[in-house]
C-alpha positions as CSV (number, residue, x, y, z in Angstrom):
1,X,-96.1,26.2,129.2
2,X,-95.1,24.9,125.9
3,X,-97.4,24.8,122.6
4,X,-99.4,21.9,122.0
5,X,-99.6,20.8,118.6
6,X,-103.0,19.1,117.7
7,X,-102.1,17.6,114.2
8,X,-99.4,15.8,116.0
9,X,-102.1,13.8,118.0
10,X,-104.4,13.5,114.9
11,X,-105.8,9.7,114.3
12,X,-103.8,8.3,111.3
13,X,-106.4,8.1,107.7
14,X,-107.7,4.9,107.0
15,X,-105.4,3.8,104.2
16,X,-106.8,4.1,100.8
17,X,-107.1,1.5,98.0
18,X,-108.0,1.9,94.1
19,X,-109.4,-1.3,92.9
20,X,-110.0,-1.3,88.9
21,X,-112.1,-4.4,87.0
22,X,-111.8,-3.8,83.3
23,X,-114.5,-6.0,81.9
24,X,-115.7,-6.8,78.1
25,X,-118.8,-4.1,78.2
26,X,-118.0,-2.7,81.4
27,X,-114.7,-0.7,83.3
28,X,-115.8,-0.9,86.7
29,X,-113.4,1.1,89.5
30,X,-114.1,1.5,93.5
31,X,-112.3,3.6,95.9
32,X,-111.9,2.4,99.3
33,X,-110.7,2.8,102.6
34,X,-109.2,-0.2,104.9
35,X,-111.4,-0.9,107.7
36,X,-110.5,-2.1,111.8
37,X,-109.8,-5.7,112.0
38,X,-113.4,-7.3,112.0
39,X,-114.9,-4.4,110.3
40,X,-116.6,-4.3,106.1
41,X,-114.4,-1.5,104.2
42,X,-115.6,1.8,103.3
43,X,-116.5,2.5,100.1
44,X,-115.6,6.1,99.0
45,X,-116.6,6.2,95.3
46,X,-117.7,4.0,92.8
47,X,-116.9,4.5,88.9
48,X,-118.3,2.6,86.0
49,X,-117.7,3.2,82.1
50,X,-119.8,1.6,79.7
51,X,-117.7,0.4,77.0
52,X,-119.5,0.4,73.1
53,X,-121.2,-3.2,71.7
54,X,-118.1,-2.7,69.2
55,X,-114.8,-2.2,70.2
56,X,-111.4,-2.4,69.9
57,X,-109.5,-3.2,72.6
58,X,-106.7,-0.5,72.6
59,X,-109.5,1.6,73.0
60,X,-110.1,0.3,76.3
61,X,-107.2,0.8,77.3
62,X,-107.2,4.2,76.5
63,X,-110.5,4.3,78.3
64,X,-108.9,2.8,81.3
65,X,-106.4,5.4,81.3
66,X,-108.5,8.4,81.2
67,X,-110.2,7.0,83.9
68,X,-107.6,6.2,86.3
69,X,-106.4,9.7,86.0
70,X,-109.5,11.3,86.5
71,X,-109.9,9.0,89.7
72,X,-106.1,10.2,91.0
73,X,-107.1,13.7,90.3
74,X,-110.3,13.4,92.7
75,X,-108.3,11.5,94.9
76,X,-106.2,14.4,97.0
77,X,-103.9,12.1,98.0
78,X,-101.5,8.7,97.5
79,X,-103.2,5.7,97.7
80,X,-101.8,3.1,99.6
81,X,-102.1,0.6,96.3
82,X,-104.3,0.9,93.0
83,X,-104.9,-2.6,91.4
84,X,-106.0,-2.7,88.0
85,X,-107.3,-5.9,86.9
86,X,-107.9,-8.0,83.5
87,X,-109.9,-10.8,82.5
88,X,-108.8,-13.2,79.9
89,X,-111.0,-12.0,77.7
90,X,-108.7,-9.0,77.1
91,X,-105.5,-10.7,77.0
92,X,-104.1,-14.0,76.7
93,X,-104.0,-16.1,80.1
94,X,-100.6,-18.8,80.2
95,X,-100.1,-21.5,82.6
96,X,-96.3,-22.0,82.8
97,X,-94.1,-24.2,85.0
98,X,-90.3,-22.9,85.2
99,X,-87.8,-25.2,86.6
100,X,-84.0,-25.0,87.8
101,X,-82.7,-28.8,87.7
102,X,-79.9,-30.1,89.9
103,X,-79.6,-27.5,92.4
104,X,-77.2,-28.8,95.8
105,X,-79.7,-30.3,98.1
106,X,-77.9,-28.8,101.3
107,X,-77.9,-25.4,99.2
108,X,-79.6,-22.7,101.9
109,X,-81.8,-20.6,100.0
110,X,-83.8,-17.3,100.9
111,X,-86.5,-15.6,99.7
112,X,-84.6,-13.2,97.6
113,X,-82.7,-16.3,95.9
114,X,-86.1,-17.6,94.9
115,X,-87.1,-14.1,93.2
116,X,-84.1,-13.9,92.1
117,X,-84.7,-17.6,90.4
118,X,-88.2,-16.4,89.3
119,X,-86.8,-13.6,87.2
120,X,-84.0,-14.9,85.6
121,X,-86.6,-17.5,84.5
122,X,-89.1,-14.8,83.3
123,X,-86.2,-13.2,81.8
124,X,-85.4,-16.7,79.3
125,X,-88.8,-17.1,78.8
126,X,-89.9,-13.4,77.4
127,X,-90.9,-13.2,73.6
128,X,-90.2,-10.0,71.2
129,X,-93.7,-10.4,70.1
130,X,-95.3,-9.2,73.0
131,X,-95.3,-7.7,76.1
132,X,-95.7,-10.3,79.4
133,X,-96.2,-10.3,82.6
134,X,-95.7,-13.7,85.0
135,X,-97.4,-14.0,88.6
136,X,-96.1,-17.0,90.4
137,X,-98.3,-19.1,92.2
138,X,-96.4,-21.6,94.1
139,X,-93.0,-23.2,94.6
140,X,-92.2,-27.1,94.3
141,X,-89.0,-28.7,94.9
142,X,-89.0,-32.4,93.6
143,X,-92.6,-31.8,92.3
144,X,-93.9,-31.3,95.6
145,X,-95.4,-27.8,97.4
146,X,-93.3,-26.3,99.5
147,X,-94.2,-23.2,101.4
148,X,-91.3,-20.5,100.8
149,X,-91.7,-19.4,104.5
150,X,-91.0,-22.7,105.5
151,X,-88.0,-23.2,103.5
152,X,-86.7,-19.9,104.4
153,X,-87.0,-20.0,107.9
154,X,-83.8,-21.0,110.2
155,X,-82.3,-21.5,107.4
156,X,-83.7,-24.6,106.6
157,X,-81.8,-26.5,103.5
158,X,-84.3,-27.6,100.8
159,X,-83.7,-31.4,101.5
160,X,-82.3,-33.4,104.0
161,X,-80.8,-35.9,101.1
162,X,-77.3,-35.1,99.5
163,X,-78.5,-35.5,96.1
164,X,-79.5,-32.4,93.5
165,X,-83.2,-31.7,93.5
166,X,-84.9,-29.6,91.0
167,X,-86.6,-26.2,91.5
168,X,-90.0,-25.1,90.0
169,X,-92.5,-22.1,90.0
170,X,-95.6,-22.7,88.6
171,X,-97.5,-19.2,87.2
172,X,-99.8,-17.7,85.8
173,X,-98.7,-15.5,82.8
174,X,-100.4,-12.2,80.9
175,X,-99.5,-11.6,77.3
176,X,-100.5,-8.0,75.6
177,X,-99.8,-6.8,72.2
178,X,-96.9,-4.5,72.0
179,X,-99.2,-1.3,71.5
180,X,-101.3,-2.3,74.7
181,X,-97.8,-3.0,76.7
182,X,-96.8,0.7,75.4
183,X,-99.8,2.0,77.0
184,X,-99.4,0.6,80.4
185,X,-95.9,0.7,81.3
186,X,-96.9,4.7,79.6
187,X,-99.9,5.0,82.4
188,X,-97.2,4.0,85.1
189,X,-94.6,6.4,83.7
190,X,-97.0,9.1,83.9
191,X,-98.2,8.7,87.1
192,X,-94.6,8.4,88.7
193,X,-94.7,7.3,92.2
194,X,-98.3,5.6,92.1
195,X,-98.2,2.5,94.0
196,X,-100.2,0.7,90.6
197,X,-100.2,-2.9,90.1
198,X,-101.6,-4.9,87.1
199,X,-103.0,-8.4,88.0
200,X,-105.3,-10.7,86.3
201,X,-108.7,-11.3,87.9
202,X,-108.9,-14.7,88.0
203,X,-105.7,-14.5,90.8
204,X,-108.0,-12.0,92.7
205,X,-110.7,-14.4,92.4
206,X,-108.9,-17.3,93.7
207,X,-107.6,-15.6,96.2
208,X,-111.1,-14.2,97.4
209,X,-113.2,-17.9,97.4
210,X,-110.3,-19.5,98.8
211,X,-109.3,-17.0,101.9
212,X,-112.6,-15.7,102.4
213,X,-115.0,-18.8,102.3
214,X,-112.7,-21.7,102.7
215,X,-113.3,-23.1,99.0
216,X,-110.4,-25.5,98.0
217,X,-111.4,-27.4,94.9
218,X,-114.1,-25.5,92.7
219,X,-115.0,-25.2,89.1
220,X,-116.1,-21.4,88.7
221,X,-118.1,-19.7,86.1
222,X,-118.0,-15.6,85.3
223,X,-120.5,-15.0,82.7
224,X,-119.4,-11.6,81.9
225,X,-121.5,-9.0,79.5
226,X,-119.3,-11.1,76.5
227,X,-117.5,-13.3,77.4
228,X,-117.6,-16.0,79.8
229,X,-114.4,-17.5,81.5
230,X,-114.0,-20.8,83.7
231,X,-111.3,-21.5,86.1
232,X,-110.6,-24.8,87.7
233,X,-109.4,-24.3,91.3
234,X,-107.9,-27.5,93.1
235,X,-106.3,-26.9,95.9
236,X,-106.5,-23.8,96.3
237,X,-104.2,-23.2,93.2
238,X,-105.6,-22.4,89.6
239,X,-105.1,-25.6,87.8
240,X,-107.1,-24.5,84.5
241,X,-108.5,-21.1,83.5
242,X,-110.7,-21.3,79.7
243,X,-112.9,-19.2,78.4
244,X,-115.2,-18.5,75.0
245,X,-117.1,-15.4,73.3
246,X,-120.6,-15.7,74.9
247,X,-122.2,-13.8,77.6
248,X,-125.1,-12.0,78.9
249,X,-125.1,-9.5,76.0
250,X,-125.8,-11.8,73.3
251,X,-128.9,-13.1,75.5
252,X,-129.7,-9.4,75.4
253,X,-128.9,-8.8,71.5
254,X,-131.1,-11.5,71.0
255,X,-134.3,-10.0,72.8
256,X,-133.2,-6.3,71.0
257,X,-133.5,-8.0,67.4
258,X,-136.2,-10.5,68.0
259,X,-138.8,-7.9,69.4
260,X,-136.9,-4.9,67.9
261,X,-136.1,-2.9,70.4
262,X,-133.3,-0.5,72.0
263,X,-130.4,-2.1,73.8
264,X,-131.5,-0.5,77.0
265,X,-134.8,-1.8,76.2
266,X,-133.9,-5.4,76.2
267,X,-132.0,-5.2,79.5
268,X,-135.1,-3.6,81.2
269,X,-136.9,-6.3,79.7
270,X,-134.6,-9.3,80.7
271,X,-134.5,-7.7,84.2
272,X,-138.6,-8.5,84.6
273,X,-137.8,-11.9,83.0
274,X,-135.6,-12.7,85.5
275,X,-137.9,-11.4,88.4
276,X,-141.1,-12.8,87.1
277,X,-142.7,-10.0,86.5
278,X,-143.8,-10.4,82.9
279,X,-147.2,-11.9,81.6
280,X,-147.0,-15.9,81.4
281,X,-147.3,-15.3,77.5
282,X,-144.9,-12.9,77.2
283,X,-142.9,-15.1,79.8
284,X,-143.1,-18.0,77.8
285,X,-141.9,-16.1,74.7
286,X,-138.9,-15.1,75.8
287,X,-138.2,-18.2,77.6
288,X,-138.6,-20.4,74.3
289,X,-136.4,-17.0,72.0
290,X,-133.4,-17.2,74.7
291,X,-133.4,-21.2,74.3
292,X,-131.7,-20.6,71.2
293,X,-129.0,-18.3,72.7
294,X,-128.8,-21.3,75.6
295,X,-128.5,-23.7,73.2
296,X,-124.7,-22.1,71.7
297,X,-123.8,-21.1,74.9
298,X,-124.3,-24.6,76.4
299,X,-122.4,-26.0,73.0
300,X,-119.2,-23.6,73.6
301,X,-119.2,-23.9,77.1
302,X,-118.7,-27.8,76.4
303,X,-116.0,-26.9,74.2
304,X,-114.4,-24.7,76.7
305,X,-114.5,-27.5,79.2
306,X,-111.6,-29.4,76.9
307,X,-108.8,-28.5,78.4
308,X,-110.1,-29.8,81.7
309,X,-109.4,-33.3,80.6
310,X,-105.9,-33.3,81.6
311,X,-106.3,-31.5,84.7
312,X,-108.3,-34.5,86.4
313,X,-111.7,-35.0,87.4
314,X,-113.8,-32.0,88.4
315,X,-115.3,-31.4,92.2
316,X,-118.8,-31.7,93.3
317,X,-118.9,-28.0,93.7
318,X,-119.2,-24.7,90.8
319,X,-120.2,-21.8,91.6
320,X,-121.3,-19.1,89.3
321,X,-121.3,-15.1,89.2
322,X,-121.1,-12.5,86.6
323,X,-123.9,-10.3,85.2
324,X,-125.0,-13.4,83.4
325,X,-125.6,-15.4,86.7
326,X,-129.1,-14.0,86.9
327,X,-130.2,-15.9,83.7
328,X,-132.1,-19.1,84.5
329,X,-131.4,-20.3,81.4
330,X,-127.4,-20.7,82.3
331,X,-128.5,-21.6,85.7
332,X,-130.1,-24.7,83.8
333,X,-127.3,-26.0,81.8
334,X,-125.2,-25.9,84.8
335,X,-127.3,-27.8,87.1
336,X,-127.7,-30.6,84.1
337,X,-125.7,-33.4,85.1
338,X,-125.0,-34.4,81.7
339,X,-122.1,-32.6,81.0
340,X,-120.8,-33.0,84.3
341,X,-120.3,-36.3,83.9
342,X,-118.0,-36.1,81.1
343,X,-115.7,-34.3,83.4
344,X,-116.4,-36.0,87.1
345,X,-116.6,-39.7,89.1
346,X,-119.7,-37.7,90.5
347,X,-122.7,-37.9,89.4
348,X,-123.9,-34.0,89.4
349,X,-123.0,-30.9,90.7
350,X,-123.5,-28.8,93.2
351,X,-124.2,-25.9,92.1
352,X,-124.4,-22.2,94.0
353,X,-124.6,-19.0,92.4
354,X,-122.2,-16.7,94.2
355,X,-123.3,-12.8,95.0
356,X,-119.8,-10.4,95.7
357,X,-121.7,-9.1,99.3
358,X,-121.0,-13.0,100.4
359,X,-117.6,-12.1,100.6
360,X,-117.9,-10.2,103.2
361,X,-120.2,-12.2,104.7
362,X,-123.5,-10.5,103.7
363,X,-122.4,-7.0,104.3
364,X,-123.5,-4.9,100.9
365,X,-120.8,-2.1,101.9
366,X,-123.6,0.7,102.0
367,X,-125.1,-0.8,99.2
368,X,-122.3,-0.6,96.8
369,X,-121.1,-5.0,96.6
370,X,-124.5,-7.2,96.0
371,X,-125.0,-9.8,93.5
372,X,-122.9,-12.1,91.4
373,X,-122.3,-9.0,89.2
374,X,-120.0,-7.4,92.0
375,X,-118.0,-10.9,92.6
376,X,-115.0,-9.5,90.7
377,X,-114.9,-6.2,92.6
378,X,-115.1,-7.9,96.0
379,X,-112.7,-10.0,94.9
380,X,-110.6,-7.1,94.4
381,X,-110.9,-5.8,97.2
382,X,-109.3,-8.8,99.4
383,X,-106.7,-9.0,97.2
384,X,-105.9,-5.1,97.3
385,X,-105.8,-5.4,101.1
386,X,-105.0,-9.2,102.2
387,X,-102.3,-10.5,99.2
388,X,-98.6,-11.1,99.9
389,X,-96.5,-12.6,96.9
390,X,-95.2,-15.5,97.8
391,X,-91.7,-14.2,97.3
């Protein structure tokens, strides 16, 4: 009888992802494996790095560094991708449209001709000033949508008519500082045959309310630790992405100098605001010191709002998340109809603040994906396992 093997027969390992949010006070990472069809992922490990009140932001990224190779070290083996993530706050987020004008409209094209498009594009539009990155979101011929499958499949030409048409990506652009672009292309070098992908949040976020809860046309709020960034989905597509310098640690700040106390302090503090469970005097207090943060953060948030002029009236719905979420004070301003006016035929919105376990629809993932604090993780995580490029 021959020998029997039993590694041959082993079940395949889950496959393994390495999702990274690098936030404005806090670098967040999870390690996860892929779950059955139906089934929450598994959560291996999660890592978090409290970044300094004061920074500067090569730091960071030197901070991100360290961590991802103490993570790979841990690992034991390749993941199947590791996605590391930035916000706008970090580095400058571009809308761009590229076009090609008077292409053959019986031309046949493929998929790899419309990469191929995309980067020669990318390549005329690059700067010596920085380095940049360019994530296409989707393809229009004649400035409409077209879905690439659809072009590509039997062959089919781009238009029936014999007359040119024109050829456009729109996308969604990350510029960094030539010492930051150093550093990453560096962390790839070093970690030669690492499966690592850089993407901005906001992408993973679309991509997240969009697939997971059906969400076409939404104006969402992330009230990070300091920052807070709005993106305009219509659909399904960014149309506008904003931000400004204010978020949940100046609230915080603001308790720490008013009553003179610790950092840590002031976030234990704001955590029994939020639940009720201070005194009514001491309640009312900090309700009438935070009114002043509220007060700027209402005024730059308005200001933030400009661009969305040009992009058309907002939708009844916005949805908020971030560690700021919790603060009633933002939850206010939001549900104000004033502002929304400005912006909207409709007379208010409807607002609903938006916890990360949602996204998988309720399940906490052992405990680790909860409130509107974990959004961007989640997030992550159905990018990491569900995105295709569209090219």
């Amino acid at each position: 009888m021959g020998m029997v093997f039993p590694q041959l027969f082993a079940k395949p390992k889950p496959r393994l992802y390495v999702v990274v949010d690098v936030g404005s006070h806090l670098i967040r990472a999870l390690i996860f494996e892929e779950r059955q069809k139906g089934s929450t992922p598994r959560i291996v490990k999660k890592l978090v790095i409290k970044l300094p009140a004061t920074y500067h932001k090569e730091r960071i990224f030197i901070r991100l560094r360290e961590l991802l190779f103490a993570t790979i070290k841990e690992l034991g083996r390749i993941p199947e991708k590791i996605i590391i993530a930035f916000g706008p706050h970090l580095v400058k987020h571009a809308l761009n449209a590229w076009s090609v004008s008077r292409l053959s409209g019986q031309k046949k094209l493929t998929r790899r001709d419309f990469k191929s498009y995309f980067r020669n594009l990318f390549e005329q539009n690059q700067s010596k000033e920085f380095s940049f990155y360019a994530y296409p979101q989707n393809l229009l011929i004649n400035g409409y949508p077209v879905d690439v499958r659809e072009v590509e499949s039997g062959g089919r030409p781009l238009t029936d008519a014999r007359a040119e048409v024109d050829l456009s990506f729109k996308s969604l652009g990350l510029e960094f500082s030539p010492e930051v672009g150093k550093i990453l292309a560096d962390m790839k070098d070093s970690l030669g045959g690492m499966p690592i992908e850089y993407t901005p949040l906001v992408l993973a976020i679309k991509e997240a309310v969009t697939r997971v809860l059906g969400v076409q046309d939404v104006l969402l709020v992330d009230v990070g630790g300091e920052e807070t960034t709005l993106i305009f989905l219509r659909a399904k597509e960014i149309s506008e992405v904003s931000r400004f310098s204010r978020g949940a640690r100046h609230f915080l700040r603001k308790i720490a100098g008013a009553v003179s106390i610790s950092f840590e302090e002031a976030e234990d503090l704001k955590r029994q605001y939020v639940q009720g469970l201070v005194p009514e005097g001491k309640k009312k207090e900090l309700g009438e010191l935070l009114k002043e943060e509220a007060d700027l953060w209402k005024k730059m948030f308005g200001e933030a709002l400009t661009p969305f002029y040009k992009t058309g009236p907002l939708p009844a719905g916005v949805m908020l998340f971030g560690g700021g979420a919790h603060l009633p004070e933002i939850t206010d301003i939001l549900k104000d109809a004033e502002w929304f006016r400005k912006f909207s035929h409709l007379s208010a919105p409807e607002l609903k603040t938006l916890n990360g376990n949602a996204l998988f629809a309720g399940d906490t993932c052992s405990g680790f994906i909860k409130g509107p604090e974990d959004v961007g993780l989640a997030s992550l995580m159905i990018y990491a396992t569900f995105h295709e490029p569209i090219f």
